[in-house]
N, C-alpha and C positions, 0 to 999 in steps of 0.2 A: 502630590502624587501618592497614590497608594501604596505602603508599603506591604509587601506582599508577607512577607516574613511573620508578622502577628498573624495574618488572618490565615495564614494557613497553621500555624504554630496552637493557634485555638481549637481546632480539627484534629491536629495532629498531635500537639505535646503540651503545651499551654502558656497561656499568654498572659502579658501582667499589665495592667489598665490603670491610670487613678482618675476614681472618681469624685474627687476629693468636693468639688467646685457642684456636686449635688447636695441637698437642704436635707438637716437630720434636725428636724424636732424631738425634744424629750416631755414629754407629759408625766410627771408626779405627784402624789398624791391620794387619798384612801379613794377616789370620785373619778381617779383614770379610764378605768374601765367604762363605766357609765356615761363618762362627759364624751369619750371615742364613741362609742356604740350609739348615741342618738344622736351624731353628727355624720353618721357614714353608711354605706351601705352591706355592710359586712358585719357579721356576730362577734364583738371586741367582748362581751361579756363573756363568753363560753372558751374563747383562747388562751387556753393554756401556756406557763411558762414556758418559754424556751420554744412558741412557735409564732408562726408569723400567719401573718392573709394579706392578700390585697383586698384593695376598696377604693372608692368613689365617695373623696365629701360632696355634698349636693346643699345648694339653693336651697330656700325655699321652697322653688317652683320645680324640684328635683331637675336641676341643672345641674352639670360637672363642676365645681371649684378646683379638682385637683384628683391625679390617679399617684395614689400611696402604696406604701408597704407596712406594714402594722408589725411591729416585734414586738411579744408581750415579755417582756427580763423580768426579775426579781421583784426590782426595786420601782419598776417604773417602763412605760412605753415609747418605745421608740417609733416615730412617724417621720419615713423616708422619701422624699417625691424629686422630682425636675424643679431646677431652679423657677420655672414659669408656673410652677406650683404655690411658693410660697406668696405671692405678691394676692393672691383672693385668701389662697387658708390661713393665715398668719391671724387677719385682722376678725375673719369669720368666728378661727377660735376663740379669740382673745372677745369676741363681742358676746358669743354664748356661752361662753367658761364663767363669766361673773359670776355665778351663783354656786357653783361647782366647786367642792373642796381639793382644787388640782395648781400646781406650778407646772407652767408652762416655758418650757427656754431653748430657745434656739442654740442650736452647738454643731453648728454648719463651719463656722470659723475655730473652733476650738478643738475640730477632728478630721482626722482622713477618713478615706474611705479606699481601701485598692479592693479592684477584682481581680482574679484568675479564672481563664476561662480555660476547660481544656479536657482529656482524658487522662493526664498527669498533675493536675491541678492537686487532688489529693495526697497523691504520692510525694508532691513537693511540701504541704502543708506535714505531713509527718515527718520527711526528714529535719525539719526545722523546730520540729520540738512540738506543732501546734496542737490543739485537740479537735478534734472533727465532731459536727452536730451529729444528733440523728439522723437518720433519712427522712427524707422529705423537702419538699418545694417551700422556704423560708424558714426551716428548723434553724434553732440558732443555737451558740452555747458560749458564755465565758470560757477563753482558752487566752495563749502569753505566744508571742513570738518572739525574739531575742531578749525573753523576758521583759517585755511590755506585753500589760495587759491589754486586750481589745473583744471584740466580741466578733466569733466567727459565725457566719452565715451561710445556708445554700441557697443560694441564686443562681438563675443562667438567664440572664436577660439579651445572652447573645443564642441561646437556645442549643448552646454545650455545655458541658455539665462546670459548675461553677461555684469559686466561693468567696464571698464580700466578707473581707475584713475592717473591722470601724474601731477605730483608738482615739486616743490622745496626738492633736496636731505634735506636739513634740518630740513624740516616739518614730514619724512616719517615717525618717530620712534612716535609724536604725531597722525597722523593722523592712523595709525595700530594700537597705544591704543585703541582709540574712536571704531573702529571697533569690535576690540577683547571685549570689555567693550560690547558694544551694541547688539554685536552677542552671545553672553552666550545664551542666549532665545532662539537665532532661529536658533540652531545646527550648528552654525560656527563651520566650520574647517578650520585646513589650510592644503593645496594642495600644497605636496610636486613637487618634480619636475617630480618624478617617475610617481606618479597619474597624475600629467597635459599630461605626455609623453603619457601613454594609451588615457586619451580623447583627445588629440589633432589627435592620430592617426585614433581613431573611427571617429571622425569629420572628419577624411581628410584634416588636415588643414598645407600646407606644411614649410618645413623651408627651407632656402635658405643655400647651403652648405651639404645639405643630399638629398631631395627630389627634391630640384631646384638646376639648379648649374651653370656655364658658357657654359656649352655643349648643357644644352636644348636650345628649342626653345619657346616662351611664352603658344602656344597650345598645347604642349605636358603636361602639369600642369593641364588642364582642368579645368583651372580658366575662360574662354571666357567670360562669363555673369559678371561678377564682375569685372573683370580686364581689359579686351582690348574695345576698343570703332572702330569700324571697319569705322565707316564716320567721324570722329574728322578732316582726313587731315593728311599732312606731319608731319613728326617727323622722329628721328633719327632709323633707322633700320625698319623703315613703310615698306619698297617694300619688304622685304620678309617676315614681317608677313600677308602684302596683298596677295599676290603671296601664299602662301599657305591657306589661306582664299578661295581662287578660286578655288586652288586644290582640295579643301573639307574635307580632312584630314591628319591627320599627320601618321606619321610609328608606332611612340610608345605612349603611355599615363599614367598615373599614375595611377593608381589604386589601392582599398584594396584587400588583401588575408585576408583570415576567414583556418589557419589551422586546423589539426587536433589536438585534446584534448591534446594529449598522448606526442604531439612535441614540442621540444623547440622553444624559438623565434629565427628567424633567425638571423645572424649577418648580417649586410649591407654588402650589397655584394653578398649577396649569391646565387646562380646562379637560375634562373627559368628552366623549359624543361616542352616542352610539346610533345611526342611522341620522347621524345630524342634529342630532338632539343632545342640549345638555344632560350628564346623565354623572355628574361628580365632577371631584376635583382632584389632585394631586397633595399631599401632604408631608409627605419626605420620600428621597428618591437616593441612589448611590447607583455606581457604577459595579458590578459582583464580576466577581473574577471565576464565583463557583460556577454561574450562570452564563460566562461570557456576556455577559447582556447587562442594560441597565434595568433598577428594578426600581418596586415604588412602593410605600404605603399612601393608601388615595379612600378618601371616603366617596361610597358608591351609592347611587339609588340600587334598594333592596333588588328593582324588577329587571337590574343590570350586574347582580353581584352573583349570581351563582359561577362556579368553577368552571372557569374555559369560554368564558363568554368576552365575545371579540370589540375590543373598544378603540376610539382613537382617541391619541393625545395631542392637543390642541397647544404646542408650546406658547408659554406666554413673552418670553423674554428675547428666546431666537430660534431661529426658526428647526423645525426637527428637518429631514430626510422624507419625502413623501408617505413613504411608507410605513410612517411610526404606530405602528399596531402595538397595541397593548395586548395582553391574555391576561382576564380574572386569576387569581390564584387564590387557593385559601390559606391561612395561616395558621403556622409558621410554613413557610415556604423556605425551606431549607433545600439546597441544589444536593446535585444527587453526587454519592462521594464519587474520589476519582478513583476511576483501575488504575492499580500497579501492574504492568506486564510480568508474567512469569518469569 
């Protein structure tokens, strides 16, 4: 059951997550830079320390492998993804890195990762001592929380303002006291996985393995502004993410559904129709408490995806309520806040 307490605590004061059980590759080496940038769809040469992008490793045939986070540090990059990430990019890198002056190593087992989601998120990282990035959407910076070092991040993958801290596995059980200690005050909670699972859907914010998978294509995600760099240059699978660049658009896109009240969440999978016609599917679905409604990320055919366009959902597993209408929504589909009465 949902606990209501993180997901409104994210909204309201801030929330404490671990995403420990997500994949952190470190790439090192003077050929970092280089060996990232012609494996991805994003400009790794031109990122600056201490900032971050997203991207799309791609196929050959510019296929998705995986939707990342790129952190450029000092010393070395860090490449963030979904566990359903690592199983294609692991072997991908390591098969075109041969030639590349780079170590590559996996430090998924060797580090945490907690988020805080919230409008107090900050305000709790300062009273704990931490140092706060630049502004910006994945600014990063070495900072110390109970005196362990880790690397602070801005991220909001729940699509409130947010920030991912990543250390040393040994430190994490210290550095989650000092939080829980310090957050008493300012309505810490913790964000179970269920509560991340609704804001991560209202944000829109995909995982690789559900929403993203080896089938798509990088624009079919409708990440273009964050993720793909269209003048960067060659890279692996370039000519047909260009090549449909030209075209102007793609067949499907991902999209939210905003159901009706009354209906359950879909299971993944479950079929779209619009006039009877297939016309998508379901990809990840949660129950939203801001919505009263169940909601959904679903890839859409393009000539079904514009905003407010009326769909059904075809449950696959048990049966919906007759009346299980969907509505297109576009993304982030964040519910609208709640009045406080005077």
């Amino acid at each position: 059951m949902l606990k209501l307490t993180g997901y409104r605590a994210a909204q309201e004061a801030a929330a404490w997550s671990d995403r420990s059980g997500r994949v952190r590759l470190e790439v090192a080496g003077p050929d970092r830079a280089k060996f990232l940038h012609n494996l991805t769809t994003n400009d790794v040469k031109r990122l600056p320390v201490n900032r971050g992008c997203e991207a799309f490793v791609t196929s050959p045939q510019g296929k998705a492998l995986a939707y990342v986070k790129i952190l450029a540090c000092a010393d070395s990059i860090l490449v963030c993804t979904d566990p359903g990430g690592l199983v294609l990019a692991l072997p991908h890198f390591q098969k075109y890195g041969l030639f590349d002056d780079i170590v590559l190593e996996d430090r998924s087992e060797t580090t945490f990762e907690f988020h805080l989601a919230g409008p107090r998120a900050e305000e709790l990282i300062r009273i704990s001592g931490g140092k706060l990035p630049a502004p910006g959407e994945l600014a990063h910076v070495a900072a110390a929380v109970a005196d362990c070092p880790l690397l602070m991040i801005r991220e909001s993958p729940t699509g409130r303002p947010g920030l991912t801290m990543i250390g040393a596995r040994s430190s994490a059980a210290k550095v989650a006291g000092l939080l829980r200690l310090h957050g008493q005050d300012l309505g810490l909670a913790e964000l179970d996985l269920e509560s991340f699972e609704v804001l991560r859907i209202e944000a829109g914010t995909p995982v690789f393995g559900r929403d993203v998978t080896e089938k798509n294509l990088p624009q079919e995600i409708g990440r273009d502004a964050q993720a793909i760099n269209f003048v960067k240059g060659c890279y692996l699978g370039q000519e047909t993410v260009a090549r449909l660049d030209a075209l102007g658009h793609v067949n499907q896109i991902l999209k939210g559904l905003l159901l009706a009240p009354q209906a359950n969440a879909p299971a993944p999978g479950s079929v779209l129709e619009a006039n009877g016609k297939h016309v998508g599917f379901v990809t990840s679905s949660a129950m939203s408490p801001g919505w009263d409604a169940p909601i959904a990320l679903a890839m859409v055919r393009t000539s079904h995806a514009h905003a407010g366009a009326a769909l059904v959902v075809k449950q696959r597993e048990r049966p919906l309520p007759e009346d299980a209408a969907a509505t297109v929504r576009d993304l982030p589909m964040l519910p609208p806040p709640v009045r406080t009465p005077p």
